[in-house]
ChimeraX commands (.cxc) that place a marker at each C-alpha (Angstrom):
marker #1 position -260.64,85.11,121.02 radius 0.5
marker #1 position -256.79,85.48,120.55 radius 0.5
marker #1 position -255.49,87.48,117.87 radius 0.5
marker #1 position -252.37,86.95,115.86 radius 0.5
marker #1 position -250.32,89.46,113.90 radius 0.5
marker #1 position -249.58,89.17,110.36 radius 0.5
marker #1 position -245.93,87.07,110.62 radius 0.5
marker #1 position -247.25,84.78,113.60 radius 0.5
marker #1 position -250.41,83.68,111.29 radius 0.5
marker #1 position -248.24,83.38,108.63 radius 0.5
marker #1 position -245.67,81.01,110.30 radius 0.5
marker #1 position -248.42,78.75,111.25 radius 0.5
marker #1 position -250.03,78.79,108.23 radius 0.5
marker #1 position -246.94,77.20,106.76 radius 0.5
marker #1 position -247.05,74.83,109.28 radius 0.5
marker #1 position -250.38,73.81,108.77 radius 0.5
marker #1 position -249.89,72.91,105.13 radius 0.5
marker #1 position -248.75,69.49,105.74 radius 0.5
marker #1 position -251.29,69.04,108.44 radius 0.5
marker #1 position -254.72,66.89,107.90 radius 0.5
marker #1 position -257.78,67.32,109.26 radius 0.5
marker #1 position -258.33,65.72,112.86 radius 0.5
marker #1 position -261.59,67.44,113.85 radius 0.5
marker #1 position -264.69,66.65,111.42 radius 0.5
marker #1 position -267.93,68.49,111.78 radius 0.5
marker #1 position -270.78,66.37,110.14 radius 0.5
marker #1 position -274.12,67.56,108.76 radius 0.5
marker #1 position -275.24,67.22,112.78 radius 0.5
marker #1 position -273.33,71.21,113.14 radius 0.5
marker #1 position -271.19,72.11,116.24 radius 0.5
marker #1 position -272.43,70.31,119.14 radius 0.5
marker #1 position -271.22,70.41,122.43 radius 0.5
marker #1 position -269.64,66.99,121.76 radius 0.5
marker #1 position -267.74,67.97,118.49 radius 0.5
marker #1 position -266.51,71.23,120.78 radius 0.5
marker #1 position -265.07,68.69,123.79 radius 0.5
marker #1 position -263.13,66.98,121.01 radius 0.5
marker #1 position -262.15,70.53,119.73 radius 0.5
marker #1 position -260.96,71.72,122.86 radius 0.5
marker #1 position -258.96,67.80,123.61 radius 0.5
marker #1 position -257.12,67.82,120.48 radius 0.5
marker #1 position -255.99,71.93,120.81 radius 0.5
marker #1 position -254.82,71.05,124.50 radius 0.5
marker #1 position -252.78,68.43,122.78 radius 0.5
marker #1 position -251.48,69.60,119.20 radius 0.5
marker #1 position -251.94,73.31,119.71 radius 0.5
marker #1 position -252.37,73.63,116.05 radius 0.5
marker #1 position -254.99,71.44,114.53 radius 0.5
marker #1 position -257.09,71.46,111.46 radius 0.5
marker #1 position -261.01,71.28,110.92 radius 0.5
marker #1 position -262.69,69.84,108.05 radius 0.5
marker #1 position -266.99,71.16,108.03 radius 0.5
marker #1 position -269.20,69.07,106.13 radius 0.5
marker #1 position -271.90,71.82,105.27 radius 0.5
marker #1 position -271.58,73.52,101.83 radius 0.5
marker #1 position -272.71,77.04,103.08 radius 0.5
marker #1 position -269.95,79.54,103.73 radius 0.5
marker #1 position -271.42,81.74,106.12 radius 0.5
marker #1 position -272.26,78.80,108.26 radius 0.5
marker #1 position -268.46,77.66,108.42 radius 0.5
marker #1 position -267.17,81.32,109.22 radius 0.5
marker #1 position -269.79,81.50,111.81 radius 0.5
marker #1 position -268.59,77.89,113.11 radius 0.5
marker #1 position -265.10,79.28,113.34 radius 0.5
marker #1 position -266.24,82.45,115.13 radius 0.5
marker #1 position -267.85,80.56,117.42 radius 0.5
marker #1 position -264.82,77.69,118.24 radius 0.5
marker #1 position -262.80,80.33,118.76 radius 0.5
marker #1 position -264.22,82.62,120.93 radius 0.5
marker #1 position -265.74,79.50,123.36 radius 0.5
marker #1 position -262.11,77.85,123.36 radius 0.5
marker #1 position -260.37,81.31,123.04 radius 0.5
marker #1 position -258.33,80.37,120.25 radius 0.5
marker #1 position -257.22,82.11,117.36 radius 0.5
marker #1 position -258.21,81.41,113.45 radius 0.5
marker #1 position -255.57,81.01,111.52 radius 0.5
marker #1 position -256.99,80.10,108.16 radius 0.5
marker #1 position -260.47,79.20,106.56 radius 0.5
marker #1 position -260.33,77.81,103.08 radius 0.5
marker #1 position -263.08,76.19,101.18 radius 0.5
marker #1 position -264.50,73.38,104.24 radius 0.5
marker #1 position -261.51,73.56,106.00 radius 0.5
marker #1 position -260.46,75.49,109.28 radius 0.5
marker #1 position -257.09,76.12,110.95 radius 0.5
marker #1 position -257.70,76.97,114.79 radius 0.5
marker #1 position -254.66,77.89,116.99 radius 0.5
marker #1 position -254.35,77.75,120.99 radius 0.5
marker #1 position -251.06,78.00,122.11 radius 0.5
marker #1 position -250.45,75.48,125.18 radius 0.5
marker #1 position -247.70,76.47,127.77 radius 0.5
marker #1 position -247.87,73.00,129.52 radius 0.5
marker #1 position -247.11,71.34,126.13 radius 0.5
marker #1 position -245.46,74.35,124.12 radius 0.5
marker #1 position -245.39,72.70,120.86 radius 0.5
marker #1 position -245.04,75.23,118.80 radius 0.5
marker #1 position -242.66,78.41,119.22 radius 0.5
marker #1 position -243.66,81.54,117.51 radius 0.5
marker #1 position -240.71,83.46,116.09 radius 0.5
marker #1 position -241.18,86.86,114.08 radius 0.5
marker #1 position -239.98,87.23,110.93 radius 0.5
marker #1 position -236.62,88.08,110.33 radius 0.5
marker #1 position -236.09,91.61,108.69 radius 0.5
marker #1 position -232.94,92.85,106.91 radius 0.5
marker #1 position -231.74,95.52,108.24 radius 0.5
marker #1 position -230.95,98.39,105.60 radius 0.5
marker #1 position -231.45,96.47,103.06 radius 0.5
marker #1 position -233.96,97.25,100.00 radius 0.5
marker #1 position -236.29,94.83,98.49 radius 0.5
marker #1 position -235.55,92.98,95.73 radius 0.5
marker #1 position -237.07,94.02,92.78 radius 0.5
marker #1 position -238.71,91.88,89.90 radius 0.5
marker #1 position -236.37,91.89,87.54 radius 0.5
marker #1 position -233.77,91.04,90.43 radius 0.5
marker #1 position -235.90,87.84,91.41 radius 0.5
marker #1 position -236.07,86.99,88.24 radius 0.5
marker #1 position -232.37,86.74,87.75 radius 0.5
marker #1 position -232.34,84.35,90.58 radius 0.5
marker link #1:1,2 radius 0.2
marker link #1:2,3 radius 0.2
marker link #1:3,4 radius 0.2
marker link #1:4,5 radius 0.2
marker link #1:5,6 radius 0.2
marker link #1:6,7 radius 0.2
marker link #1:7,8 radius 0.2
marker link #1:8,9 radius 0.2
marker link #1:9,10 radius 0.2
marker link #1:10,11 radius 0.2
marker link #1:11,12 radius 0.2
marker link #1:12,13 radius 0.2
marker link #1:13,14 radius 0.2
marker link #1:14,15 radius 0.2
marker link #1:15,16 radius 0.2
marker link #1:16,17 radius 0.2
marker link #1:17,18 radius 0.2
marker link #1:18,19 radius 0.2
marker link #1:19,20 radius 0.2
marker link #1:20,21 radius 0.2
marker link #1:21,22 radius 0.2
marker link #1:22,23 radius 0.2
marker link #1:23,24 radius 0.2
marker link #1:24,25 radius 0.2
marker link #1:25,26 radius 0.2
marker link #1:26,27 radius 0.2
marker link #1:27,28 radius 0.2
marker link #1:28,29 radius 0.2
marker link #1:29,30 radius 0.2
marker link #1:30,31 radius 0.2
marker link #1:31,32 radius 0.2
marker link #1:32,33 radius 0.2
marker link #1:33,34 radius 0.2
marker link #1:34,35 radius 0.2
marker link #1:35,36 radius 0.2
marker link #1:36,37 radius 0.2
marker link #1:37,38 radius 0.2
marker link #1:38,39 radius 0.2
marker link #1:39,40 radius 0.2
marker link #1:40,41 radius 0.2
marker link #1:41,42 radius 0.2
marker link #1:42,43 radius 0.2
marker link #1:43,44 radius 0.2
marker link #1:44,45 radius 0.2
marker link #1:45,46 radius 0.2
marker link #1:46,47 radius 0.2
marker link #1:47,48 radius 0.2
marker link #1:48,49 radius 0.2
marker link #1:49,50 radius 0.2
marker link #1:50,51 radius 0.2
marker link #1:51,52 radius 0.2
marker link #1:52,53 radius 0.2
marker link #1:53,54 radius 0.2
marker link #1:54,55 radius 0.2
marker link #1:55,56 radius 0.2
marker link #1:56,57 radius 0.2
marker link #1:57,58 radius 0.2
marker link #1:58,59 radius 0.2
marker link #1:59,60 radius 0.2
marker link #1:60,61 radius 0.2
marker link #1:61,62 radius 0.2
marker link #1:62,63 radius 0.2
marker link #1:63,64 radius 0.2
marker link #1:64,65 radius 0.2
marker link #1:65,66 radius 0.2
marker link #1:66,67 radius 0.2
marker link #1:67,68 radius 0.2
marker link #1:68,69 radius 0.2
marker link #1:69,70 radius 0.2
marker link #1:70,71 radius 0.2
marker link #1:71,72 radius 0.2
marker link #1:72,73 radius 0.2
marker link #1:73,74 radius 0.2
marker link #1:74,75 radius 0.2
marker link #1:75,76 radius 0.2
marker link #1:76,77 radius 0.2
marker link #1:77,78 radius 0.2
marker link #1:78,79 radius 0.2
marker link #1:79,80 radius 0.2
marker link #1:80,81 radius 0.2
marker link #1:81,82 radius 0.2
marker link #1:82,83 radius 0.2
marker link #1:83,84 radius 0.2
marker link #1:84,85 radius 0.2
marker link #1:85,86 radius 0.2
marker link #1:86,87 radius 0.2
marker link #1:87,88 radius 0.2
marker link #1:88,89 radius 0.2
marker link #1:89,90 radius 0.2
marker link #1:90,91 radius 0.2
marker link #1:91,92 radius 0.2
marker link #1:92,93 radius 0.2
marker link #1:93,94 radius 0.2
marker link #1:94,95 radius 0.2
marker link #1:95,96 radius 0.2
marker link #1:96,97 radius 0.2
marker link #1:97,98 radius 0.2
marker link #1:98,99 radius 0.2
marker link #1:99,100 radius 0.2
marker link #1:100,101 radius 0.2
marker link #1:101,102 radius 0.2
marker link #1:102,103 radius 0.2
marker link #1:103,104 radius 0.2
marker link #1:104,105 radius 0.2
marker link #1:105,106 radius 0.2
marker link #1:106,107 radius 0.2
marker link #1:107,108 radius 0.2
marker link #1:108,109 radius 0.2
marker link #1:109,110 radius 0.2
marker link #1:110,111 radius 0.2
marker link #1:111,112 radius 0.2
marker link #1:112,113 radius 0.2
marker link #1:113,114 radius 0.2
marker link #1:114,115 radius 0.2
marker link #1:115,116 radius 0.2
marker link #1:116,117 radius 0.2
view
């Protein structure tokens, strides 16, 4: 399974947002089937979104545990019944991971200097 830091999960989490599902996983569970179509559609978007059908939560975090360590991708993001799975393609390099910028020497804003903004 891949791991991300903090800024890289964060940058594709903002991608993600406008994404919809393409992957659904019925009341059937993760078959081998539903894991070929997992593993097409990363080689080809990199960055795709699950929707799970079941209503337990430990099921779907065990789901995602599992994608991702078969398919060694990461896990982006796992909200309510749906899952954000990353696997970064170098044939197809979609998607370019850039770290955060940081200011250099400056201090954070504070509140009340947001605020004024």
């Amino acid at each position: 399974m891949l791991s991300l830091t903090v800024s890289e999960r964060l940058a594709l989490k903002g991608r993600a947002h406008a994404l919809s599902p393409t992957v659904m996983i019925g009341n059937a569970g993760l078959t081998d089937s539903v894991l070929k179509e997992i593993a097409l559609t990363l080689k080809t978007h990199e960055l795709i979104k699950i929707r799970v059908m079941s209503d337990d939560r430990a099921l779907r975090e065990i789901m995602l545990e599992t994608i991702c360590t078969q398919l060694n991708a990461a896990p982006v993001q796992h909200i309510g019944k749906i899952l954000v799975v990353y696997q970064p393609n170098p044939d197809a390099h979609l998607i370019e991971l850039k770290k955060m910028p940081r200011h250099k020497g400056k201090k954070p804003l504070t509140k009340k200097q947001l605020g004024s903004r």
